[in-house]
Short mmCIF file of the C-alpha atoms (twelve columns), coordinates in Angstrom:
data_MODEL
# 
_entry.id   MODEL 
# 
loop_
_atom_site.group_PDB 
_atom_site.id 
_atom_site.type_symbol 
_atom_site.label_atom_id 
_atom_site.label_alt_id 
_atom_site.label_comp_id 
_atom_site.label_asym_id 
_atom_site.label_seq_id 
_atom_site.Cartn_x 
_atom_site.Cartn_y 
_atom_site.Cartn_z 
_atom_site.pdbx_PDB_model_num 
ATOM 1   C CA . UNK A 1   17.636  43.566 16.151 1 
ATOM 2   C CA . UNK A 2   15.923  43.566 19.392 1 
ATOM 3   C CA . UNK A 3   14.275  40.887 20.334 1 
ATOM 4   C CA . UNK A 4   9.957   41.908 19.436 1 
ATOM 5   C CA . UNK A 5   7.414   41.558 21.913 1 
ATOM 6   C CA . UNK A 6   4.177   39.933 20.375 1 
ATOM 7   C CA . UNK A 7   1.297   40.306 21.503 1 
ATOM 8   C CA . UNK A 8   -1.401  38.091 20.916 1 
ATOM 9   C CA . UNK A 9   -4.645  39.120 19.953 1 
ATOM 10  C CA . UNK A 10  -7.839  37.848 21.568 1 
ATOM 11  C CA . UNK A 11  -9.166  34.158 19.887 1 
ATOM 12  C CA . UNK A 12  -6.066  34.683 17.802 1 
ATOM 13  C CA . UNK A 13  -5.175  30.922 15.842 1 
ATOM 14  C CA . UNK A 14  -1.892  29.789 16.506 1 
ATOM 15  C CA . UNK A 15  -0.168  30.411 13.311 1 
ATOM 16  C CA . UNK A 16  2.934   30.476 13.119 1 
ATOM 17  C CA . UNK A 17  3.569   31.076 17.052 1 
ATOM 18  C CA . UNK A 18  5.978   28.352 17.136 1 
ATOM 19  C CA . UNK A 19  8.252   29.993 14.328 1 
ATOM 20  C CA . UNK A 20  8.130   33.498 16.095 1 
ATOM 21  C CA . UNK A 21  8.991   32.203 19.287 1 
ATOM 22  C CA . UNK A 22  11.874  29.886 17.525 1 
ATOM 23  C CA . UNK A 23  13.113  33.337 15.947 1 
ATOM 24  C CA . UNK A 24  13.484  35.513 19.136 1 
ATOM 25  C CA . UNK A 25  9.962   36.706 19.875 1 
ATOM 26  C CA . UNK A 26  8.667   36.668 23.682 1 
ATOM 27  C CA . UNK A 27  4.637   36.098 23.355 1 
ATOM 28  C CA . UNK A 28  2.532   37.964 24.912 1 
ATOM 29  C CA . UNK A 29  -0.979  36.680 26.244 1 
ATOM 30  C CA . UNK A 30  -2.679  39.970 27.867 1 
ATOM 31  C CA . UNK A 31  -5.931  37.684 28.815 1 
ATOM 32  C CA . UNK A 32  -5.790  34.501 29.391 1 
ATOM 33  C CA . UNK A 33  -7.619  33.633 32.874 1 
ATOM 34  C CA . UNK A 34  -5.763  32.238 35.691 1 
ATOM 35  C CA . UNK A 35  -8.376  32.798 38.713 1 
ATOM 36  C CA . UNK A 36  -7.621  33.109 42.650 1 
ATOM 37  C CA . UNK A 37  -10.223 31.653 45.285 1 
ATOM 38  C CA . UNK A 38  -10.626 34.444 47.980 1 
ATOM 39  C CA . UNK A 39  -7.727  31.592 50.061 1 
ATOM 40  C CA . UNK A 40  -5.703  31.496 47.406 1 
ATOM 41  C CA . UNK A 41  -5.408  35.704 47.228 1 
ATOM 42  C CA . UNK A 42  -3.376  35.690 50.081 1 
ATOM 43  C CA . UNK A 43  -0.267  34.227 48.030 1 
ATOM 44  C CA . UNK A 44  -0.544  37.609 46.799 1 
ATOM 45  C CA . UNK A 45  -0.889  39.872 49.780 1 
ATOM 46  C CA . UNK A 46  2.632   39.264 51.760 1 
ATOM 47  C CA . UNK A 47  5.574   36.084 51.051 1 
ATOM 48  C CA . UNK A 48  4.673   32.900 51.430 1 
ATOM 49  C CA . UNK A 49  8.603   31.624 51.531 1 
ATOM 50  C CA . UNK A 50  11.092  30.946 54.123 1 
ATOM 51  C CA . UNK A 51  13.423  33.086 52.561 1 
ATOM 52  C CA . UNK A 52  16.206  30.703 51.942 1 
ATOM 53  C CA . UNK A 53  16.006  30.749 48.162 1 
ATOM 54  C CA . UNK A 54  14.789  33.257 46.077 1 
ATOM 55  C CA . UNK A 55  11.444  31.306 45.260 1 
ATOM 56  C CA . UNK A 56  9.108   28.334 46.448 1 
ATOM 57  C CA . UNK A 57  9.020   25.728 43.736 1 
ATOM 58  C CA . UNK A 58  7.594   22.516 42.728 1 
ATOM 59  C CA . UNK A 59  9.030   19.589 41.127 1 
ATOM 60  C CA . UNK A 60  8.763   16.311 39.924 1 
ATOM 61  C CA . UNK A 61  5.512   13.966 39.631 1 
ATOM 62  C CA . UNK A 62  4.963   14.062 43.237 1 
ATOM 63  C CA . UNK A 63  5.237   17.902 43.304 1 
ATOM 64  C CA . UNK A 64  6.882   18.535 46.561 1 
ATOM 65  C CA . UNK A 65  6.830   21.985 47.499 1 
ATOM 66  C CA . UNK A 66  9.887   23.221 48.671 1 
ATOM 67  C CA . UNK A 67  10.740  26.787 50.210 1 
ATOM 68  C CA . UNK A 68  7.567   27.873 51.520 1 
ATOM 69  C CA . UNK A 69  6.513   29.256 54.661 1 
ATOM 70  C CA . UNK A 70  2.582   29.065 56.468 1 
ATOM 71  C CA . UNK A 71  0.739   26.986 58.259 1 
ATOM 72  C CA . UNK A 72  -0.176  23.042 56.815 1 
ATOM 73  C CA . UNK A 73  -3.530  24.122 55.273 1 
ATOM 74  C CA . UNK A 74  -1.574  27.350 53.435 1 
ATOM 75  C CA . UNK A 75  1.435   25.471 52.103 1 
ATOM 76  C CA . UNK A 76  -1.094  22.905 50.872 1 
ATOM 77  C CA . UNK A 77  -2.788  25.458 49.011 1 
ATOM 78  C CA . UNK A 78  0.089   26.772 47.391 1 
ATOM 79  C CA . UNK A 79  0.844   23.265 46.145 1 
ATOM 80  C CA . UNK A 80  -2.124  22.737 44.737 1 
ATOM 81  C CA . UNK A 81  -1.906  26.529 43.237 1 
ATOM 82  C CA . UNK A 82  1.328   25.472 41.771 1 
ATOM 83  C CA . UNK A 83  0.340   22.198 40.537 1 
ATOM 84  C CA . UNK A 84  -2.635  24.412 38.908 1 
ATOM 85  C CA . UNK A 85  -0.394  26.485 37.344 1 
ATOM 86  C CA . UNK A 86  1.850   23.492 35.656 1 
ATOM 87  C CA . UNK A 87  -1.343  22.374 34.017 1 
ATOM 88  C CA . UNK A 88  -2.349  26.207 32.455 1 
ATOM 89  C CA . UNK A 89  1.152   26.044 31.272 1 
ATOM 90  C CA . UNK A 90  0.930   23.076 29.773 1 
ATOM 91  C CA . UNK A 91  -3.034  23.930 27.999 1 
ATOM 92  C CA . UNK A 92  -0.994  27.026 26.558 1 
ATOM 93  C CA . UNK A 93  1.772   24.881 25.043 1 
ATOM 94  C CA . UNK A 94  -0.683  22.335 23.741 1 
ATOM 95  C CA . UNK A 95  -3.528  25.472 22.561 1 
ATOM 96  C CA . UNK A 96  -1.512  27.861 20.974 1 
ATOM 97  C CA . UNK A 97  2.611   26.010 20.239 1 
ATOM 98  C CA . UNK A 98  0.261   22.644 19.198 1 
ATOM 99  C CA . UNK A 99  3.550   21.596 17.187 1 
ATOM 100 C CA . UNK A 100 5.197   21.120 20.631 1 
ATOM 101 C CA . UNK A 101 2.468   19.759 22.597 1 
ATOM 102 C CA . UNK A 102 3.457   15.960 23.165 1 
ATOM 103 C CA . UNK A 103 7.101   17.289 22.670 1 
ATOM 104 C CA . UNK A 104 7.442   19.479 25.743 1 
ATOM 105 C CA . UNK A 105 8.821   18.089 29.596 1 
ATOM 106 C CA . UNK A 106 7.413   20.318 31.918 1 
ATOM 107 C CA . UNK A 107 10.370  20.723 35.189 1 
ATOM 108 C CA . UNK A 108 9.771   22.879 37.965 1 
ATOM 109 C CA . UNK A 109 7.026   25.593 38.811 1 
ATOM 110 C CA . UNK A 110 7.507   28.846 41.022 1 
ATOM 111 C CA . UNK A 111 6.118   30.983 42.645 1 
ATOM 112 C CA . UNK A 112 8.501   34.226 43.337 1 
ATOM 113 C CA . UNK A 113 6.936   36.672 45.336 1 
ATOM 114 C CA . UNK A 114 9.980   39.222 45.643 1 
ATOM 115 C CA . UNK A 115 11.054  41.646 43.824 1 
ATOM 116 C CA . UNK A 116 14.546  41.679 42.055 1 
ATOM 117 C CA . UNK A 117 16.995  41.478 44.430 1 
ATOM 118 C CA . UNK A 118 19.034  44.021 45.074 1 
ATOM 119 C CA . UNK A 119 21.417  43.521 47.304 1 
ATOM 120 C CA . UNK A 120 25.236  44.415 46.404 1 
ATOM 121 C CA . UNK A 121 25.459  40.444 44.253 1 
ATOM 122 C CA . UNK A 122 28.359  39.038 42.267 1 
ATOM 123 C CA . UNK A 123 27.859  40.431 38.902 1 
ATOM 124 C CA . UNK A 124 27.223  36.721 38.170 1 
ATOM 125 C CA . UNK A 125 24.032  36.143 40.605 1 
ATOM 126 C CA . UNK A 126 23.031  39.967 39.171 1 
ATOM 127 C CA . UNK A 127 19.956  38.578 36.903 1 
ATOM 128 C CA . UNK A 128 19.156  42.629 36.273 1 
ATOM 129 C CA . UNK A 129 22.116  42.166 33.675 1 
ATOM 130 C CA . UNK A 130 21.381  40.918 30.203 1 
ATOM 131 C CA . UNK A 131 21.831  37.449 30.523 1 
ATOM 132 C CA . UNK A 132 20.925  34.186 28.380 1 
ATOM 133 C CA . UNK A 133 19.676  31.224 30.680 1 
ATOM 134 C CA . UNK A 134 22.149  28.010 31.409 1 
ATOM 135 C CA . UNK A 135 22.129  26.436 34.352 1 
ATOM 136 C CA . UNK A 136 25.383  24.722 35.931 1 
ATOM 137 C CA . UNK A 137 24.826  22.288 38.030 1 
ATOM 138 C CA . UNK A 138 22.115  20.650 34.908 1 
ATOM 139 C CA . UNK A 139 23.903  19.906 31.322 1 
ATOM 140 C CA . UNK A 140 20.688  20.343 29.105 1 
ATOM 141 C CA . UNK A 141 22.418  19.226 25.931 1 
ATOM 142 C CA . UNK A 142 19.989  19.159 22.894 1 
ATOM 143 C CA . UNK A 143 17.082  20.847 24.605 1 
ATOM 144 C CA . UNK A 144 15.914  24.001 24.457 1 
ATOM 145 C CA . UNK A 145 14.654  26.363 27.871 1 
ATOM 146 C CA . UNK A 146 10.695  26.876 27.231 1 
ATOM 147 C CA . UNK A 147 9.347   29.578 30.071 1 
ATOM 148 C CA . UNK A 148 5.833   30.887 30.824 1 
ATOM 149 C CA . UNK A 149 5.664   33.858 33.762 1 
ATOM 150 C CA . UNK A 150 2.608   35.069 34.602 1 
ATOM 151 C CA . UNK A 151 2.455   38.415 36.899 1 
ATOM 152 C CA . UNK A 152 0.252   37.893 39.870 1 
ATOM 153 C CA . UNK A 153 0.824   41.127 41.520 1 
ATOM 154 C CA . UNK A 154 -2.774  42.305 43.021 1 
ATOM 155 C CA . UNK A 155 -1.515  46.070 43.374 1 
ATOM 156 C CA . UNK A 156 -1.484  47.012 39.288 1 
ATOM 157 C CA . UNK A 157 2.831   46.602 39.817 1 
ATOM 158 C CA . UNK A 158 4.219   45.416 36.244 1 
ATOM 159 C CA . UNK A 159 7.157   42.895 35.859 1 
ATOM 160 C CA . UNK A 160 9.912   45.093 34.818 1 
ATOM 161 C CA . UNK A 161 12.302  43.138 31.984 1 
ATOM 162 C CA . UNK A 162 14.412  44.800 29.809 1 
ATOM 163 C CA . UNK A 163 15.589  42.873 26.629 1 
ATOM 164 C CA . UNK A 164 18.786  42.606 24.498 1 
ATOM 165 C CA . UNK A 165 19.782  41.897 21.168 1 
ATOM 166 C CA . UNK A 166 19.164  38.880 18.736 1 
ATOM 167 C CA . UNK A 167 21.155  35.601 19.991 1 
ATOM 168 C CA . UNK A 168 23.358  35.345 16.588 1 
ATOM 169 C CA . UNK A 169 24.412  38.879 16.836 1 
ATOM 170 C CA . UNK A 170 25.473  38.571 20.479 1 
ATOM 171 C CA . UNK A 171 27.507  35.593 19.795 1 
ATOM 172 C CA . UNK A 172 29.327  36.851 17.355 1 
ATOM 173 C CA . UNK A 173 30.597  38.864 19.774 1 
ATOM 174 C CA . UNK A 174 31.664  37.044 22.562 1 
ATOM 175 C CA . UNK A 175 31.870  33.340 21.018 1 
ATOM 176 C CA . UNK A 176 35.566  34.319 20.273 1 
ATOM 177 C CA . UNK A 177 36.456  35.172 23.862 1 
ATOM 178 C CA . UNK A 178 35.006  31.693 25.232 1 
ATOM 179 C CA . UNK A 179 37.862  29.060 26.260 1 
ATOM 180 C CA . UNK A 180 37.764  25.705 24.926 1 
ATOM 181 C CA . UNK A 181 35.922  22.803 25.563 1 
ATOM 182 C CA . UNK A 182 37.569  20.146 27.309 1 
ATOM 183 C CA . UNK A 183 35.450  16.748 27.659 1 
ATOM 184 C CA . UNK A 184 37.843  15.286 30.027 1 
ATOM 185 C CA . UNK A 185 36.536  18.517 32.771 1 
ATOM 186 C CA . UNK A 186 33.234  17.305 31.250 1 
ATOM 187 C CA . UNK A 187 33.602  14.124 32.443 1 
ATOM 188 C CA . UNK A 188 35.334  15.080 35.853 1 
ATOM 189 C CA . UNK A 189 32.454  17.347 36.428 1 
ATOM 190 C CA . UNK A 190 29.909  14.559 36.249 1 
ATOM 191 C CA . UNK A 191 32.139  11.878 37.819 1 
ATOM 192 C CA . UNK A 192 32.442  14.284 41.206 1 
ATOM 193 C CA . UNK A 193 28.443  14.871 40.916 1 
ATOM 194 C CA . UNK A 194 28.807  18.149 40.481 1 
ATOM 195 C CA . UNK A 195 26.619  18.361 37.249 1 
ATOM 196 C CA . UNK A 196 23.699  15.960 37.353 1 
ATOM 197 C CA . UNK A 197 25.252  15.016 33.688 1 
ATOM 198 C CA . UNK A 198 28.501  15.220 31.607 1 
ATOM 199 C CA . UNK A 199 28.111  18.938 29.892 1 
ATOM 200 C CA . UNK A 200 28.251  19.509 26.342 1 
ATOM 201 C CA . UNK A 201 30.227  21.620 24.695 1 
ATOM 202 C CA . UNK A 202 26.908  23.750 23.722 1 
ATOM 203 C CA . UNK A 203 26.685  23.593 27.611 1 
ATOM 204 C CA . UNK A 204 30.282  24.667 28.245 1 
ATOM 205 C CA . UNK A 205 29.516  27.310 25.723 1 
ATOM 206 C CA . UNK A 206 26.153  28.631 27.492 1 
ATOM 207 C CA . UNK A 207 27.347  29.042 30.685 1 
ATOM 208 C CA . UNK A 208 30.425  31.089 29.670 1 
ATOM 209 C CA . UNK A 209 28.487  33.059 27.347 1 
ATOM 210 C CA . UNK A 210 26.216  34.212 30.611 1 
ATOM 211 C CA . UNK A 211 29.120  34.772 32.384 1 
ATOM 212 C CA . UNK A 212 30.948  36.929 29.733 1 
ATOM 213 C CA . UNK A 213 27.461  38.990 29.027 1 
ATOM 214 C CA . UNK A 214 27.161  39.720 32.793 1 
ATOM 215 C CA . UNK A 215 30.826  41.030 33.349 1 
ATOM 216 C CA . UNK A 216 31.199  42.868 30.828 1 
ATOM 217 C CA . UNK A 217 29.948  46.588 31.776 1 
ATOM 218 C CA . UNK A 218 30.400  48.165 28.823 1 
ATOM 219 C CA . UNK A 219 28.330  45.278 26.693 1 
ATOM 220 C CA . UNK A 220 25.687  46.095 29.991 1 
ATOM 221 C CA . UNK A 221 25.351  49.675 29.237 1 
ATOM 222 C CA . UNK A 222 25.559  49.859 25.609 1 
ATOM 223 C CA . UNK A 223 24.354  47.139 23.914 1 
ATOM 224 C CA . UNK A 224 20.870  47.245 21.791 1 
ATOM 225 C CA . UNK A 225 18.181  46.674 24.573 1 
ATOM 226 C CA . UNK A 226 14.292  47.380 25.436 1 
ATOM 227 C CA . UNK A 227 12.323  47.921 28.481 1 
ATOM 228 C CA . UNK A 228 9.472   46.425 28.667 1 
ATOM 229 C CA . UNK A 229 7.087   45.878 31.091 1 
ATOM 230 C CA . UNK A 230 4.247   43.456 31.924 1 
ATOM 231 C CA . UNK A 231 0.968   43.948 33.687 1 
ATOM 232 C CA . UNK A 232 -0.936  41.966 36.606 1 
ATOM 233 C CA . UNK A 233 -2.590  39.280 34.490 1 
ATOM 234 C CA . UNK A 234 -0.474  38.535 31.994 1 
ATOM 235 C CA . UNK A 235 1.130   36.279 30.241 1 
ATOM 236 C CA . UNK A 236 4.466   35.498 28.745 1 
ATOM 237 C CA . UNK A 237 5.951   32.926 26.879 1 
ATOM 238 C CA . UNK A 238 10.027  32.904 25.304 1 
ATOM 239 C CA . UNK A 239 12.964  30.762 24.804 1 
ATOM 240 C CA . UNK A 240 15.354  32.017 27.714 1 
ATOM 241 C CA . UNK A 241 18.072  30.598 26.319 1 
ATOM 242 C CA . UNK A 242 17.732  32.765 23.093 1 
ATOM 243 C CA . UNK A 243 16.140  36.110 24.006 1 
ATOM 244 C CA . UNK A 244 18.621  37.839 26.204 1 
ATOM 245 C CA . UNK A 245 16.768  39.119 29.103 1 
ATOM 246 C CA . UNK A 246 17.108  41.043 32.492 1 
ATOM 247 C CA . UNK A 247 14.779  40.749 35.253 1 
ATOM 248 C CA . UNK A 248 14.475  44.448 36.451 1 
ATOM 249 C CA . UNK A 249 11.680  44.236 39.411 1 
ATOM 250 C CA . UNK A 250 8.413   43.657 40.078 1 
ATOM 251 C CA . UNK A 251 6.879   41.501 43.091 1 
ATOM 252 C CA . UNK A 252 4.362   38.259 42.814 1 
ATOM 253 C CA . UNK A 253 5.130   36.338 39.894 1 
ATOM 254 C CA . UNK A 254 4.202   32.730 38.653 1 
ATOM 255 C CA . UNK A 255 6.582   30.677 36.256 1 
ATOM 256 C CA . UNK A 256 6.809   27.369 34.396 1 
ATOM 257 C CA . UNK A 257 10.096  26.042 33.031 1 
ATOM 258 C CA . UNK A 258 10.311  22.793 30.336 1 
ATOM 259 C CA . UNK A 259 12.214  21.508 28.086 1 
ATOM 260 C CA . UNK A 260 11.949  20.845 24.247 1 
ATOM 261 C CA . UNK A 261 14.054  18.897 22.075 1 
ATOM 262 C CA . UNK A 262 15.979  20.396 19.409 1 
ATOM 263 C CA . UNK A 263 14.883  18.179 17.088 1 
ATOM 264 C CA . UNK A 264 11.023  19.346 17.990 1 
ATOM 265 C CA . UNK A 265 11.258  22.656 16.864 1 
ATOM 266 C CA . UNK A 266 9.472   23.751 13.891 1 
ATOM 267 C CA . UNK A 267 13.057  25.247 12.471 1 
ATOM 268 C CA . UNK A 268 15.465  23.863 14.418 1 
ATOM 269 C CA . UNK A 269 18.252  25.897 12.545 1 
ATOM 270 C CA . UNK A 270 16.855  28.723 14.706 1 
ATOM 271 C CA . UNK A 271 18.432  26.747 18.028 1 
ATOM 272 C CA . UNK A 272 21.575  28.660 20.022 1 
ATOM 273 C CA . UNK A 273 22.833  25.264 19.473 1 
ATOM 274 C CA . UNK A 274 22.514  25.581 15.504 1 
ATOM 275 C CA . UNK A 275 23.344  28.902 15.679 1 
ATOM 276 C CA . UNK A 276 26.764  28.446 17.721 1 
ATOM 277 C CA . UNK A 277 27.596  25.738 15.454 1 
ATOM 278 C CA . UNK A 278 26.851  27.523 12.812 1 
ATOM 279 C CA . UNK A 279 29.491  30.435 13.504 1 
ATOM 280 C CA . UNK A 280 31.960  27.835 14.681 1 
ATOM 281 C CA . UNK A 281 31.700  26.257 11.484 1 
ATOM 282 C CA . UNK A 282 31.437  22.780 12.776 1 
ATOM 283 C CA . UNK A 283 28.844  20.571 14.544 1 
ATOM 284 C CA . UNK A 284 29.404  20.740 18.742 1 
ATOM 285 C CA . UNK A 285 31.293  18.079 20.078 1 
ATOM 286 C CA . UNK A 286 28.554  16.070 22.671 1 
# 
């Protein structure tokens, strides 16, 4: 099965949001305001980045903004546009996912005015290929990836995704290729510094699962998958470490990452972490 696109109506109750997203679905919020000041439209209009990385980002409590480009006054504005945008993201969590709203850690913010790149990429930076988020360098362990995107683009341009099939059915597929965990590398790893923690094996797992799912051309070209595309004003909400995803192009894009405990979601059988251990027969080592 695909994973569904759901759309949520206007003044639509929560429900069972939570369960939806915990099963696959990316939610989609056609409506909800998110206004520009006549300054702030210009975040729109050309890059506001140095270029270095492929977005301009905020983190942390004291939300320094890193990778932008403009004068004082303009890279102050696009902190405070950011900072703006961490606290819509977290009103949506709280309004419509209320059974995560004291649950959630909100990490970094972005704002990623270029389109996909396209440049000729390692198939493992290509993020057009169907791909499941995990992120190297940051063991997540027992927490789940929790993203809002919002498309910002002032010229009617949609975000262009296209999505793959359902987590369990993908991993029955490549789980069996994946080489064993080793917590002595684990340790290594976080001993050098190189990951900000010691990686579990759901972790170890992750990571090669996005590697095998973007190298593997044939799984890239004929697996189950969905374009979809969303409009200037949106709003969209999934797991991205369950819904396999491509990013596919589109310019002018906002985006809120954070993190929810395992143990926080309404069914937490529905976690890649459940699921993996699930098909493994056996709880993950930590």
């Amino acid at each position: 099965m695909i994973s569904p696109i759901r759309r949520i109506a206007p003044g639509e109750t929560p429900g069972s949001l939570a369960r939806e997203l915990e099963a696959g679905a990316v939610l989609l919020f056609p409506d909800l305001p998110f206004p520009f000041s006549d300054f702030e439209r210009r975040f729109t209009e050309r890059p506001f980045a140095d270029g270095r990385a492929k977005n301009v980002n905020i983190r942390g409590e004291a939300a320094e903004l890193r990778g932008a480009a403009g004068t004082p006054e303009e890279q102050e504005a696009l902190r405070q546009l950011l900072i703006r945008y961490r606290a819509f993201a977290r009103d949506l969590i709280g309004t419509y996912l209320p059974e995560y709203r004291d649950r959630v850690t909100l990490a970094g913010t972005s704002y990623r005015p270029f389109d996909v790149d396209r440049r000729k990429l390692s198939w493992r930076r290509d993020d057009t290929r169907l791909h499941v988020d995990a992120f190297p360098s940051n063991p997540i362990g027992e927490k789940r990836i929790l993203r809002v995107f919002r498309n910002i683009n002032p010229a009617g341009e949609p975000r262009r995704w296209r999505v793959g099939e359902d987590f369990g059915s993908m991993a029955q597929k490549f789980l069996p290729r994946l080489p064993g965990y080793s917590p002595l590398s684990a340790r290594l790893l976080a001993a050098l510094r190189i990951t900000k923690a010691r990686r579990s094996e759901y972790d170890h797992l992750m990571l090669h699962l996005h590697d095998a799912l973007k190298q593997d051309e044939t799984y890239q070209a004929s697996a189950p998958q969905a374009d979809v595309e969303f409009r200037p004003g949106e709003t969209w909400v999934t797991f991205s470490d369950l819904v396999m995803h491509g990013a596919m192009g589109g310019r002018y894009m906002l985006e809120q990452t954070a993190y929810l405990p395992v143990a926080a979601q309404a069914d937490p059988a529905l976690s890649p972490q459940r699921i993996l251990a699930a098909q493994l027969g056996r709880a993950l080592r930590t």
